[in-house]
Each structure stands twice: as C-alpha cells, then as structure tokens.
matplotlib code that plots the C-alpha trace (Angstrom):
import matplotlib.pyplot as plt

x = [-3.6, -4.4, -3.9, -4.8, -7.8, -5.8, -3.3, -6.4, -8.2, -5.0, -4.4, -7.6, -7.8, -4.5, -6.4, -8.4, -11.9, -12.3, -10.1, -11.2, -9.7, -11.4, -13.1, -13.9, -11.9, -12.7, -10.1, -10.6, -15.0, -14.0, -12.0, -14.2, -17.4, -15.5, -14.7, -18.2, -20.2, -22.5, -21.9, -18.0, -17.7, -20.4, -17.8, -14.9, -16.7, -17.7, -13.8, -12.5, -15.2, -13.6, -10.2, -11.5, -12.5, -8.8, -8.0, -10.5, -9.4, -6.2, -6.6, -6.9, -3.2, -2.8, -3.6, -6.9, -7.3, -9.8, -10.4, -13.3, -14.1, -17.0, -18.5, -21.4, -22.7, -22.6, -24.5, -23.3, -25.4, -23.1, -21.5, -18.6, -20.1, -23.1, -22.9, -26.9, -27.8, -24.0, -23.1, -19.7, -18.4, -17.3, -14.6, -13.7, -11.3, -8.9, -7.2, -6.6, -4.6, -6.0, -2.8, -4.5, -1.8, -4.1, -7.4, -7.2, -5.5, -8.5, -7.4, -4.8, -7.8, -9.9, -7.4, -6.6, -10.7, -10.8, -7.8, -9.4, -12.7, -11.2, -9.5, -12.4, -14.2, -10.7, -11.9, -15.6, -14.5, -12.1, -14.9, -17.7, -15.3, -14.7, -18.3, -19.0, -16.2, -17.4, -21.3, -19.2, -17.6, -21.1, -22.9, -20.2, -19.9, -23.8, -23.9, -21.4, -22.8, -26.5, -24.9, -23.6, -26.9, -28.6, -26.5, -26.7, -30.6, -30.5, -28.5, -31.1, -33.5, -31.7, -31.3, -34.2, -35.7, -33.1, -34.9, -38.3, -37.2, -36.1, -39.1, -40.9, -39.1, -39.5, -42.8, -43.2, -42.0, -43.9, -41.1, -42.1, -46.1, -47.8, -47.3, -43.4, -44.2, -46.1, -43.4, -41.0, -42.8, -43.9, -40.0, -39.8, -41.7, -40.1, -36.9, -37.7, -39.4, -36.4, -35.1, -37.3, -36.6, -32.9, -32.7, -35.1, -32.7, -29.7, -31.8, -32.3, -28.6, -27.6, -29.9, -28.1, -24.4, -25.2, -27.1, -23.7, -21.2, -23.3, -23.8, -23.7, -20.6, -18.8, -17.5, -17.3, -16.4, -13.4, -14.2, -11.8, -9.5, -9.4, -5.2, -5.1, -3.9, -6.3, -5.8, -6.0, -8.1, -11.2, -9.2, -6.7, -8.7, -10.9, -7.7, -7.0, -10.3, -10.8, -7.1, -7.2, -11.0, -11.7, -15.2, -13.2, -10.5, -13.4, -15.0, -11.9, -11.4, -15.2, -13.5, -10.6, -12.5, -15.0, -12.2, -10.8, -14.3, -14.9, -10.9, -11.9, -15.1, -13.1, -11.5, -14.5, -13.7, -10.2, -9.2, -8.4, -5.5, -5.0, -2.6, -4.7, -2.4, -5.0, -4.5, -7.2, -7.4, -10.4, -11.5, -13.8, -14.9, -17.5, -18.0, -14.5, -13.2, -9.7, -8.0, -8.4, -5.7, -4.2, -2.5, -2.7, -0.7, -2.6, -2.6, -6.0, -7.4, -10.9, -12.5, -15.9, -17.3, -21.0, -22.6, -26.0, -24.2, -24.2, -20.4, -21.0, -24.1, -21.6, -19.1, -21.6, -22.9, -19.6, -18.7, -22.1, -21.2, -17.7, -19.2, -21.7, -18.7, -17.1, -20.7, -20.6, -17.3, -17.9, -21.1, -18.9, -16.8, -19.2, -21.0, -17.5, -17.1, -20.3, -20.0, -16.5, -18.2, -20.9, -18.1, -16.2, -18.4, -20.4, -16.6, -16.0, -19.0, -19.2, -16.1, -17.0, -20.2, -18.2, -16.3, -19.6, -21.1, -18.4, -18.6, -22.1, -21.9, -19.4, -21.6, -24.6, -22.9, -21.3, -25.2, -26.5, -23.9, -24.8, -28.6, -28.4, -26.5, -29.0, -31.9, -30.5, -30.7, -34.1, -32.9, -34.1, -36.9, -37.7, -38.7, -35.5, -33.8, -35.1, -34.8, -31.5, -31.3, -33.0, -30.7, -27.3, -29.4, -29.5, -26.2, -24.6, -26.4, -25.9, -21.9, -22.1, -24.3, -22.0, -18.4, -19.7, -21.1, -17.5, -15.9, -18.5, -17.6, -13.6, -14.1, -16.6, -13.9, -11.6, -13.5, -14.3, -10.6, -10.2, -8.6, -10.4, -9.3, -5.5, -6.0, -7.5, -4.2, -6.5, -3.8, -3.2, -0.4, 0.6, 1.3, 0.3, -2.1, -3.3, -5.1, -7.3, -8.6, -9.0, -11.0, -13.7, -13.9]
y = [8.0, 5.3, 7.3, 10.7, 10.6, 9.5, 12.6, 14.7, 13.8, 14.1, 17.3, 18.1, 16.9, 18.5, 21.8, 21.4, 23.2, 27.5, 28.9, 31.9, 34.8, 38.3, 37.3, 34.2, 33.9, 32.2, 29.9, 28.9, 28.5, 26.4, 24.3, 23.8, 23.4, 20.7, 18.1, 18.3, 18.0, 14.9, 14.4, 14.8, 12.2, 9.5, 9.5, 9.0, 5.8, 4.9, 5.5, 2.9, 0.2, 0.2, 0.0, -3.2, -4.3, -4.4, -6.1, -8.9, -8.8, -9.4, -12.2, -14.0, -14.5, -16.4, -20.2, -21.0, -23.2, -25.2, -27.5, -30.1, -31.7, -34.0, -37.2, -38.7, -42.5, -44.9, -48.3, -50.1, -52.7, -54.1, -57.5, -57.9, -55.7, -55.8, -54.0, -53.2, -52.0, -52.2, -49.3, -47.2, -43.8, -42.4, -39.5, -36.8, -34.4, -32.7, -30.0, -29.1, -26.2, -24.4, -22.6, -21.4, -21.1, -20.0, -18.3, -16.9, -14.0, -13.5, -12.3, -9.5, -8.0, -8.2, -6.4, -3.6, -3.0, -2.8, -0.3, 1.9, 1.9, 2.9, 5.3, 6.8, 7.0, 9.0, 11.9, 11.8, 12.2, 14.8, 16.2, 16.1, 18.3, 20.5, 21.0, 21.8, 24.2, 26.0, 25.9, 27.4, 30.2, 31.5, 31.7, 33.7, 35.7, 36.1, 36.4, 39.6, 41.0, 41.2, 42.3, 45.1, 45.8, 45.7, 48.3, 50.5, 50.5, 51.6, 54.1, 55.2, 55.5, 57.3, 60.0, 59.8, 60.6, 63.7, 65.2, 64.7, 66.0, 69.1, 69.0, 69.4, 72.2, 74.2, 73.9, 74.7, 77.8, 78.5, 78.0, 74.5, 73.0, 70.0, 68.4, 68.1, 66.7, 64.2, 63.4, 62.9, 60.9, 58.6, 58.5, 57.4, 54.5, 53.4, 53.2, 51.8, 49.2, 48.6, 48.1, 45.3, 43.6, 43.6, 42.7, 39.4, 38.9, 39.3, 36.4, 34.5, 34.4, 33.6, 30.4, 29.5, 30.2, 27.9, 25.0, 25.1, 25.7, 24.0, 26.6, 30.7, 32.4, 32.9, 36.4, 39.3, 37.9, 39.1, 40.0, 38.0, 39.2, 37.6, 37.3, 34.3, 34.6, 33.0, 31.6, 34.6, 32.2, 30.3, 27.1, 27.2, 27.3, 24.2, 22.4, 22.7, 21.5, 18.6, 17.6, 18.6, 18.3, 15.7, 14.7, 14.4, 12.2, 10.0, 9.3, 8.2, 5.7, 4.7, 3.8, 2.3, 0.1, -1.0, -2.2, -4.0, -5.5, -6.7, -8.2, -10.4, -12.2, -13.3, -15.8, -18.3, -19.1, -20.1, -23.3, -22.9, -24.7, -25.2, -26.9, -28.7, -30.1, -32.6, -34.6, -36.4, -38.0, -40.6, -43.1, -45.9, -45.0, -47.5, -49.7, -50.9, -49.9, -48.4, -45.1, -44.5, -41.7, -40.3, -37.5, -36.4, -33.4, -32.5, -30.5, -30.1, -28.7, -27.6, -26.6, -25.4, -26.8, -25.4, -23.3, -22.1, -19.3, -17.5, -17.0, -15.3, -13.2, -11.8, -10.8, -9.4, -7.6, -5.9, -4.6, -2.6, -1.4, 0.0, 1.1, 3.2, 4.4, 5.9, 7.6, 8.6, 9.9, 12.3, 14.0, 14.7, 16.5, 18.4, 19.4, 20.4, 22.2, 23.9, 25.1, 26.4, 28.6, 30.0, 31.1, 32.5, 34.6, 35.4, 36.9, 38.4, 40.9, 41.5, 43.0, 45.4, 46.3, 47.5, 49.7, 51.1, 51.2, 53.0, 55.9, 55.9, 56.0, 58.6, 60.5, 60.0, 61.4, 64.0, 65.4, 63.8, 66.6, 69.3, 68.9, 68.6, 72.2, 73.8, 72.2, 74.0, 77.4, 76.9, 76.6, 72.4, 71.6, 68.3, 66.0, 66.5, 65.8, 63.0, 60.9, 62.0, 59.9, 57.3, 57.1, 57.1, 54.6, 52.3, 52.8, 52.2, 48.9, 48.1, 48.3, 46.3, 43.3, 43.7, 43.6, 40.8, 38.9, 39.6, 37.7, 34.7, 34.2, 34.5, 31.8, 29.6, 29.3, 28.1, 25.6, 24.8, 24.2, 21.9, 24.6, 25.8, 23.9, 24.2, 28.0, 28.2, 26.2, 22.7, 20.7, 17.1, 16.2, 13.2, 13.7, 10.9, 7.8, 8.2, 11.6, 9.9, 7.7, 10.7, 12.3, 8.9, 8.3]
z = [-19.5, -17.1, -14.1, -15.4, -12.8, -10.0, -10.8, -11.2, -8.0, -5.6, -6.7, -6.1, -2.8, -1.6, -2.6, 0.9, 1.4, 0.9, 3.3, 5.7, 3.8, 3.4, 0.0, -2.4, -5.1, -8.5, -8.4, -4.8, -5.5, -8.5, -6.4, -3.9, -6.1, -8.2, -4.8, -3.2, -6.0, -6.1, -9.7, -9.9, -6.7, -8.4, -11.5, -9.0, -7.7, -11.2, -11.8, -9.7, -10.3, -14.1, -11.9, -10.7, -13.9, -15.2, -12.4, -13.3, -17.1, -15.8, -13.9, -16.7, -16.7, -14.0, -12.5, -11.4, -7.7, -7.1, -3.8, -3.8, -1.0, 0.1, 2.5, 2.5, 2.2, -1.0, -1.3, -4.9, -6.5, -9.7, -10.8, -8.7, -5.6, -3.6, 0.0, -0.5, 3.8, 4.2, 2.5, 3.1, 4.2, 0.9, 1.5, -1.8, -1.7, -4.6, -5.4, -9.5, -10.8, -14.5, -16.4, -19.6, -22.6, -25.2, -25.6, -28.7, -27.3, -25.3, -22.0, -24.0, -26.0, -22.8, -20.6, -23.2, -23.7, -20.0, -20.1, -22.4, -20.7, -17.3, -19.4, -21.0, -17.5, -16.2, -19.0, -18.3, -14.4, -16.1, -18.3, -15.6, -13.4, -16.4, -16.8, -12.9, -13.0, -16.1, -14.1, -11.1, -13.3, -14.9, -11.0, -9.7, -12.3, -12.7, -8.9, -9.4, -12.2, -10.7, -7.6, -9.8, -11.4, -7.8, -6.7, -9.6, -9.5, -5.5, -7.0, -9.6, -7.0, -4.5, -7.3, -8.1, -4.6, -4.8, -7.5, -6.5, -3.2, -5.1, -7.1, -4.3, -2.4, -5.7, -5.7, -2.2, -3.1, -5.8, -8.4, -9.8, -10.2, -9.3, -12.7, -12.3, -8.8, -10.4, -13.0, -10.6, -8.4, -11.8, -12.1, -8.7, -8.3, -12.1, -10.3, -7.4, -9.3, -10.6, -8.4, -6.7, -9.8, -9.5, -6.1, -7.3, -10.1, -7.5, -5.1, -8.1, -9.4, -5.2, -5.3, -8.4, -6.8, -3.6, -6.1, -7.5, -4.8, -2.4, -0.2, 0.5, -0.2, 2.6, 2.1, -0.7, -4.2, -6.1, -9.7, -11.7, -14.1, -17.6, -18.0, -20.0, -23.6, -26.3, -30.0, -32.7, -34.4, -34.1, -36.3, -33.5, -30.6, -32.5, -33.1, -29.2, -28.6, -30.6, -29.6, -25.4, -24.1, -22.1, -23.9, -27.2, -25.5, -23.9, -27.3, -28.4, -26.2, -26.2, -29.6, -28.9, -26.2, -28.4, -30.9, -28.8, -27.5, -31.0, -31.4, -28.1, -29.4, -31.8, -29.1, -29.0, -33.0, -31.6, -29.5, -26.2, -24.7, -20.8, -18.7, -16.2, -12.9, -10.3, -7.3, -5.7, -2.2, -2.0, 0.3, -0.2, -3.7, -5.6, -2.6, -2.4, 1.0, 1.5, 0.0, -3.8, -5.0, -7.7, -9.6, -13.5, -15.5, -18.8, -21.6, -22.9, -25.8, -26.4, -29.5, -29.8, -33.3, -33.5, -31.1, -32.5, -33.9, -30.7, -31.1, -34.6, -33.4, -30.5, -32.8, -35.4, -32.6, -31.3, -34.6, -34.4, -31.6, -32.5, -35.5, -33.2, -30.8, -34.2, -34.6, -31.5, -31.4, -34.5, -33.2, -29.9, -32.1, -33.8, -30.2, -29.1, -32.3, -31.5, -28.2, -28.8, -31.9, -29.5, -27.3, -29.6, -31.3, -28.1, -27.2, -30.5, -30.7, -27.1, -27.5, -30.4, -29.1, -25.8, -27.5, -28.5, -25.2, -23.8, -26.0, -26.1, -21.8, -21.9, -24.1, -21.8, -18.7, -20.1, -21.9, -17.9, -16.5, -18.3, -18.1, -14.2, -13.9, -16.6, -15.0, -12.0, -14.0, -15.5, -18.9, -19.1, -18.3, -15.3, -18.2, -20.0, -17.1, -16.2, -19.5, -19.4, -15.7, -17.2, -20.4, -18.2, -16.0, -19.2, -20.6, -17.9, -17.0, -20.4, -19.4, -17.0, -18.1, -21.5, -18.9, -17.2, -20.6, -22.5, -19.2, -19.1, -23.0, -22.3, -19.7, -21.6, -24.6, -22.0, -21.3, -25.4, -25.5, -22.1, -20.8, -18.2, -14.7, -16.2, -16.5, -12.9, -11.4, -11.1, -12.9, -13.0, -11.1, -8.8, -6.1, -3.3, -3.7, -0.5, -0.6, -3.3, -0.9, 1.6, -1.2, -1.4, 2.3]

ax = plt.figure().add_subplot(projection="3d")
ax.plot(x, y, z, "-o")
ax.set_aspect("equal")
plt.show()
C-alpha cells in the first residue's frame, strides 16, 4: 500500500485535461474535476510531506557526523600555569561519528508508524478523490436532468400558447367565450411560470457543475449509461465497502499507526547503546602551547533512571490515543455503513416507483390524446383539456426527475463500495514516477 497514491496519481495525470470532442462525457468530467481540484492537490502535498517523514524515521539507521570546530583566545591562571596578559591562540577542531546499536527498537516502531501514517494519508488522497468524483457525478447528472426539466416546461408553454391561440380564434368566431380565453390564458402564465422556475433551477444546478468542475462545460453532455453490475444484496455490497473504501482502509491504518506510536515510547524505558568513534585536533589547549590530539572508539551505554515520569505520561498517553483511533475507526464503519444504506434504498424504491410512473405516464398520454381530438369535436370541454396538459405535464416531469434520481443512487452506491473511480476507468496503476511530479508542479 505504500505507493497506492503514487500509482493513483500517475494514472491520473497520464489522463491529460478534457479533450475537444463533440460532448463531455462523465468519465472524462470526473477525470478532469478530480486533478484540478484544490482539495484533492492539498492531500497530494500533504501525501508527500508524510513521504518525508519516513525518510526521517529512517534515518535513524544510519551514523550520525558531527564536525566541531573553533579559535579564539585563552588566558589560564592555575598552579603550574600562569600566562595572565600573555594568553594563547587556542585552536578546536573534531570530528565524531554516532552508530546507535540499540534504542529499544525505537527507530523500527518509528519507521513502521511513519509507514502507516503515509499510508493512511495515500487513502484519504484516495478517498478525497473518491468524494470529488462522486460531487462530480451528482452536478452533471443534476445539470442534465434540470436541463431536461427546462426543456420540457418550454414545451408546456409552447402548447400551451397553441391552445390559447385556438381559444382565441374560436371565440373570434363566435364558437368559444371569453371565460375559456381567460382559462387559457390563467393556464398560460402557470406554464410559463414554470418555466422561469426551471430555467433558475437549470442556472442553479450550472453554478453548481462549474463550482465542481471548475469551470462551464465545454460542450453538450452525454447522459451516462448505468452498465455496471451491482451486489443482489445489501450484506454484499456492505462487505465490499467495509473491505474496499478508501475511508475504511485510512481508519485502519490511523490504527495500525497509532499502535505502533504507542510500541515506540516504549524505547525511553530501554537503554540505549551507541558506538561513538572521535578524533580531535587541538592546539594550545589549557595554556600549554603546541598541538594537543587524540582519538577514542567507545561503546556507550545510557540508561535513563528517573525522568519525572515524563516517559510514563508519554506512553500512557499514546495508548489513549490508539484506543481513540479504534473509536475512530468503528464510527467510520458505521458512516460508511450508512451512506451505503441511503444508497441502496434510495436505488431500490426508485426503481419500483418507476415502474409506476411509467404506466401511470402512458396512461396520461394516451386519456391527453383522446381529450385533444374530442376537445376538437366539442365533446370536452377547455377545462378538461387542460388539466389533462397539466397532468401529462406532471407525470412526465415526474419521469424524468425519477430517471435521473434512480441513476444518481446507482452511482452513489458505487461510491459506498469504493467503487466508483474503478468503475469510471480511474484505476491505480504505475505507470512512470515522473508524471507524478508533472502532476505537483
């Protein structure tokens, strides 16, 4: 899992910007919304700081180099030496080499809690792209649907202007009266009121696209066809979920780093055991004039006794805290568990009620069709008519909104599962170092 991200993010980056085509697809928004957005870069910074971090935990492995070096002037004052106003040039210089041999397996705890941290921060990069891609998926599909309902409402009022221009010839010739001319009219402005309100809501679901995306799209959208194949049941699909999302695999190794956090601060009750290497070249040290040089090879051992019970407090405290990463961890599981449920019913009855809808739409049109041609003959009257418009008007933007909400839910359980950028061909393979760095530039 160490390099999960890095896998991630170069196939990301090798995905390039939204081509020039005839029409946005879904896959190709996603894409696009996932590498420019703010968020999903900050965690790809926040990604590679933790890099560094195991990089520093490891260091721990290796010698330490230190160089000293220093002149000034020295006057000494003792029993065999007085060179008081006569004082000498005194040189310093050395150069000591630190092999630690034991820590109390310090460094090896430290490394592996690094590991895991960097690791959890690869699935909350993973999981923060997840989320942006599922934000992506709802605007465009909210941006097609109320681009759906827009144009369905300019199509209620056209009709409806048809029949009030009917209206009116009628009663210009002395067929109709002034009272259907008013109904019609009433019906009229209903619809085009309507029709303000879906263009708003159309507006409204646009600003929320480019919040997203980052921008306008830059053609027609492509209504996206649902072709991915789904547990039978909602225990599979929470197995999946609490096994393959990438917030469930963070938690865990919020765990597994906090474990190993607590295993480290166990080191300070532990002696530590270096092998210290030092050469010195002096020169007129203590007043005596000439070079003053040596060399030593040691093996030291130190062994903190008493410390105020700092050391114990620590390791008090990083127990706490794994035992609050466990906590953590099990509410992320029920959230998970949550969100997935929402999905999955919002899919299930969606579904039924569409079956519903359909007939009931089918219905509509075929009363809407037979009203329009007796309507014609006299034999309905305008008011009949037009709540018959009004009711295929309904039902039919009741399909819509209902299409549009069964395809949002299909998606969103996707994403429950962690399977939502696989599905859309965002996968996480390497492929070359180098585009990462392309990507953070």
């Amino acid at each position: 899992m160490k390099n999960t991200y890095v896998r991630f993010a170069c196939a990301l980056s090798l995905l390039g910007v939204i081509g020039t085509s005839q029409a946005m697809t879904l896959e190709e928004t996603v894409q696009d919304a996932i590498i420019n957005n703010p968020e999903f870069r900050a965690e790809v910074k926040r990604y590679h700081s933790f890099q560094s971090d195991v990089r520093g935990a490891e260091s721990g492995y290796y010698p330490k180099i230190d160089l000293n070096a220093g002149i000034g002037y020295e006057e000494v004052d003792n029993q065999t030496i007085d060179n008081t106003g006569d004082g000498l040039t005194r040189k310093e210089a050395s150069i000591t080499v630190t092999q630690n041999l034991f820590n109390g397996f310090g460094d090896k705890n430290e490394i592996k809690r690094q590991e895991y941290r960097a690791n959890a921060q690869a699935h909350s990069v993973i999981s923060t792209a997840n989320d942006v891609g599922l934000a992506m998926v709802q605007a465009y599909i909210d941006m097609l649907k109320e681009q759906e309902l827009s144009q369905l409402a300019k199509d209620n009022m056209r009709t409806h202007q048809k029949i009030l221009d009917q209206i009116i010839q009628r009663n210009n010739a002395g067929i109709g009266n002034q009272v259907e001319v008013d109904q019609a009219r009433a019906r009229l402005a209903l619809a085009e009121s309507n029709y303000a309100a879906a263009e708003n809501n159309f507006y409204d679901a646009q600003a929320r696209f480019r919040r997203t995306l980052g921008r306008n799209p830059d053609n027609i959208l492509v209504k996206p066809v649902f072709k991915f194949e789904l547990p039978t049941t909602l225990e599979e699909a929470t197995d999946i979920a609490l096994k393959e999302h990438p917030t469930a695999k963070e938690a865990n190794s919020d765990v597994a780093e906090t474990k190993f956090q607590f295993k480290a601060a166990d080191r300070f009750h532990l002696p530590r055991v270096d092998l210290e290497v030092e050469r010195t070249f002096d020169e007129n040290l203590a007043g005596v004039k000439g070079k003053n040089e040596y060399f030593q090879a040691m093996l030291r051992v130190r062994y903190n006794l008493y410390n105020g019970g700092r050391d114990s407090a620590g390791i008090d405290r990083t127990h706490h805290e794994y035992q609050a990463a466990v906590e953590v961890r099990d509410n992320t599981r029920r959230q998970i568990i949550e969100n997935l449920r929402f999905a999955w019913n919002a899919r299930t009855y969606v579904e039924k009620q569409l079956d519903f809808i359909e007939q009931h739409i089918k219905l509509t049109y075929d009363t809407l069709t037979g009203y329009r041609k007796q309507f014609t003959l006299g034999r309905r009257t305008l008011l009949d008519l037009l709540n018959t418009e009004n009711e295929y008007y309904s039902a039919t933007k009741n399909l819509i909104t209902s299409e549009f909400e069964l395809l949002n839910a299909e998606y969103r359980v996707l994403a429950g599962m962690g399977h939502l950028l696989p599905s859309l061909n965002i996968n996480y393979d390497f492929i070359e170092t180098k585009t990462v760095e392309a990507l953070n530039k």
